[in-house]
VMD Tcl script that draws the C-alpha trace (Angstrom):
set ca {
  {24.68 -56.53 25.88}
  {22.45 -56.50 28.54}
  {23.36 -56.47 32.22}
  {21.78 -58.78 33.92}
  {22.89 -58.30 37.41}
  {21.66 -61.32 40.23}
  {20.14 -63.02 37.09}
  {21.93 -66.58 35.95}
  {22.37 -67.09 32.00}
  {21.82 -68.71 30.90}
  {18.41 -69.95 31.55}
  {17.16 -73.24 31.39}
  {14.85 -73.35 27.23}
  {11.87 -71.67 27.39}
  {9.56 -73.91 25.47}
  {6.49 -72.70 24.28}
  {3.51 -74.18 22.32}
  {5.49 -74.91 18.80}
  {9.25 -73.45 19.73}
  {12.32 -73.41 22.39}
  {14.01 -70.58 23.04}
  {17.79 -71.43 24.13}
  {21.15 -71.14 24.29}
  {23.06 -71.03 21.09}
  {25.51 -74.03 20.11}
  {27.59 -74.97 17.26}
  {24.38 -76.39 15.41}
  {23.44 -73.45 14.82}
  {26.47 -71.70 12.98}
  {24.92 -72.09 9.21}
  {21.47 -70.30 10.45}
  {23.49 -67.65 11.83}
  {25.39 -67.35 8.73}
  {22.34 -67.64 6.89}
  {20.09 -64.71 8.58}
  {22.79 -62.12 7.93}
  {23.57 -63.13 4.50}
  {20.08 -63.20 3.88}
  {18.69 -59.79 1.29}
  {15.29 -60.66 2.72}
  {16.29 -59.92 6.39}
  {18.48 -57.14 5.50}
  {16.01 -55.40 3.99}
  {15.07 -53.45 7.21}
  {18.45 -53.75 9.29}
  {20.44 -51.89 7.12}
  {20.97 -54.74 4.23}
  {22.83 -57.96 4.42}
  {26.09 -59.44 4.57}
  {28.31 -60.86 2.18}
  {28.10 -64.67 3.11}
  {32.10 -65.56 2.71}
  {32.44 -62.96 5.13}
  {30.49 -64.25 7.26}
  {31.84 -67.43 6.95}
  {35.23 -65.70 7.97}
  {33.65 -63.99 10.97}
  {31.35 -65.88 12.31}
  {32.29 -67.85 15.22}
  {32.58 -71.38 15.88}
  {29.57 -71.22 18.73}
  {27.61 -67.59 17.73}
  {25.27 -65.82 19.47}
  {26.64 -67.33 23.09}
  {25.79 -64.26 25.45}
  {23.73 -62.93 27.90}
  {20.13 -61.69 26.10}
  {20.64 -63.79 23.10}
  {18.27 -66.65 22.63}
  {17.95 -69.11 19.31}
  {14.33 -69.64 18.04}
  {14.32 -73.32 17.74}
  {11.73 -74.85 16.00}
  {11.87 -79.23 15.71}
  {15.39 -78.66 16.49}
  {16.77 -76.24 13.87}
  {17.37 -72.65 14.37}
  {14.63 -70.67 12.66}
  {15.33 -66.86 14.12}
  {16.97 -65.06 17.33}
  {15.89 -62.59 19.75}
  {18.08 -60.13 21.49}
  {17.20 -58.45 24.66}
  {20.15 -55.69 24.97}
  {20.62 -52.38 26.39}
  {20.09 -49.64 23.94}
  {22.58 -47.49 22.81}
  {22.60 -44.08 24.69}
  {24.03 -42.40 22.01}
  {20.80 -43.75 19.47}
  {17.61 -41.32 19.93}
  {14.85 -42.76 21.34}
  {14.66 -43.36 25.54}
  {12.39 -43.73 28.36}
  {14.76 -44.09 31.33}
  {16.57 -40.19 32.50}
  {20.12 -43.25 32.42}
  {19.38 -44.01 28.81}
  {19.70 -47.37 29.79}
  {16.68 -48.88 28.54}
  {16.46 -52.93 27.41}
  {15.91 -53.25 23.62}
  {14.05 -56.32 21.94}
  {15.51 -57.50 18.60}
  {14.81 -60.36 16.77}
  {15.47 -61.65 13.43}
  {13.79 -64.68 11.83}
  {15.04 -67.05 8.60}
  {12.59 -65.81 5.72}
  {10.50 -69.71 5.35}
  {9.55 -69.06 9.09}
  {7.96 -65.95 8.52}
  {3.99 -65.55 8.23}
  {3.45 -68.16 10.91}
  {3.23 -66.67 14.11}
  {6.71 -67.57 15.70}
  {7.92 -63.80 16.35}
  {5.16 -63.25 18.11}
  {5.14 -67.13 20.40}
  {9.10 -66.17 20.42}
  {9.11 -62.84 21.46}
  {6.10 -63.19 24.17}
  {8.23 -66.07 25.55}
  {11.27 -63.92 25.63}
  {9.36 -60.64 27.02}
  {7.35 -63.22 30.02}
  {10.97 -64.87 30.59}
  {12.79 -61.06 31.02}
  {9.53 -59.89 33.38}
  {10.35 -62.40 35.66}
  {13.73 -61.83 35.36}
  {13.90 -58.15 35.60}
  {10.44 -57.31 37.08}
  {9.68 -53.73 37.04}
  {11.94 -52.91 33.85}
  {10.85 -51.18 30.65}
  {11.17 -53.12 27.67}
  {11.56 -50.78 23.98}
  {11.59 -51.56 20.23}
  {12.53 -49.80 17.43}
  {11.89 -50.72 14.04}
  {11.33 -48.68 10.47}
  {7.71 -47.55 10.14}
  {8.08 -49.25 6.82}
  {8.23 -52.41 8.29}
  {4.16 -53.61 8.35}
  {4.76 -57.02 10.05}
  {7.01 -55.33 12.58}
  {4.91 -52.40 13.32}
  {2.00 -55.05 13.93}
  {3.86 -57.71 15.52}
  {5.06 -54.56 18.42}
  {1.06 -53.78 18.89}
  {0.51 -57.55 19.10}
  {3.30 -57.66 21.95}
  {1.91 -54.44 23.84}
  {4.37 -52.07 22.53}
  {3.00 -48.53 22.90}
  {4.54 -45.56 20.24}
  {6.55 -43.24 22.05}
  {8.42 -41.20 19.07}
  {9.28 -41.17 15.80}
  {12.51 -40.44 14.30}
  {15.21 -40.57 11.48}
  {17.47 -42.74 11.41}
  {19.60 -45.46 9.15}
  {18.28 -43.21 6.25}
  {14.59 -44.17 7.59}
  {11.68 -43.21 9.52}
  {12.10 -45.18 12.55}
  {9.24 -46.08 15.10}
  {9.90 -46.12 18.86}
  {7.62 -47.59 21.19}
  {7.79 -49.05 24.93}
  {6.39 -52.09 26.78}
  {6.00 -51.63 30.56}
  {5.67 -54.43 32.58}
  {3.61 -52.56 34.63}
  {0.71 -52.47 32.17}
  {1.45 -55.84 31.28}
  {-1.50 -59.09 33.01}
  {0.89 -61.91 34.12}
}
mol new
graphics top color blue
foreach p $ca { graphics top sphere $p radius 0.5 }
foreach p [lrange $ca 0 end-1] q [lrange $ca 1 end] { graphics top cylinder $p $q radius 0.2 }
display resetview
């Protein structure tokens, strides 16, 4: 989870051109459910999850923390990003206190191909600039993963490393703000 110090959360919905980014609420439960049930999205995280556990453990309202927006698209959860701090004990830094903030996102397989990782995610990163101005943003993702690796050069993400991990190549880049026009 990420600390977000003097900054409120949540914020008021980012919308952009086609999406919202918000808040989670109850609505959204099923999509939830749905994206880590799904074999299609677990193909890169580490597979998926069985979906009557999920139905088990999945709360009431999901995804309600700080750094965890729903991808809403006409009014119906379609993905998630995650802005969180990344695990010191992971490989893969760029800050001597290890305590870098990590995109993540995740997006129902019918929304893929259409451009709304990369609206959602720019939203997300513009939102956390002005939020956190000066911070480093990373990513990691498998080097397997072709829409990933191009959607993190689409979003300015810079390779710092490679590694193994999960079982996996893994690809580590970084987005400073500082390099960033806005």
């Amino acid at each position: 989870m990420i600390e977000l110090g003097p900054v409120n959360w949540p914020p008021a919905a980012i919308p952009t051109e086609r999406l919202v980014l918000r808040q989670s609420d109850a609505r959204d439960r099923a999509a939830f459910i749905e994206l880590f049930a799904s074999p299609e999205v677990g193909t890169y995280i580490g597979g998926s999850r069985p979906r009557d556990e999920l139905e088990r453990a999945v709360p009431e309202v999901p995804g309600r923390r700080p750094g965890c927006f729903v991808v809403d698209a006409d009014g119906a959860m379609i993905g998630m990003i995650t802005l969180d701090r990344r695990d010191p004990e992971r490989p893969g830094h760029v800050r001597p206190d290890a305590a870098e903030a990590e995109l993540g996102y995740m997006f129902l397989p019918q929304a893929w191909g259409r451009g709304y990782g990369a609206e959602a995610c720019a939203a997300a990163l513009d939102w956390f600039d002005h939020a956190l101005p000066g911070e480093p943003v990373v990513l990691c993702t498998r080097t397997a993963n072709d829409r990933a690796m191009r959607l993190a050069a689409k979003l300015g993400f810079t390779e710092v490393e490679r590694f193994e991990e999960y079982g996996a190549e893994q690809w580590f880049g970084v987005r400073s703000p500082l390099t960033q026009s806005g």
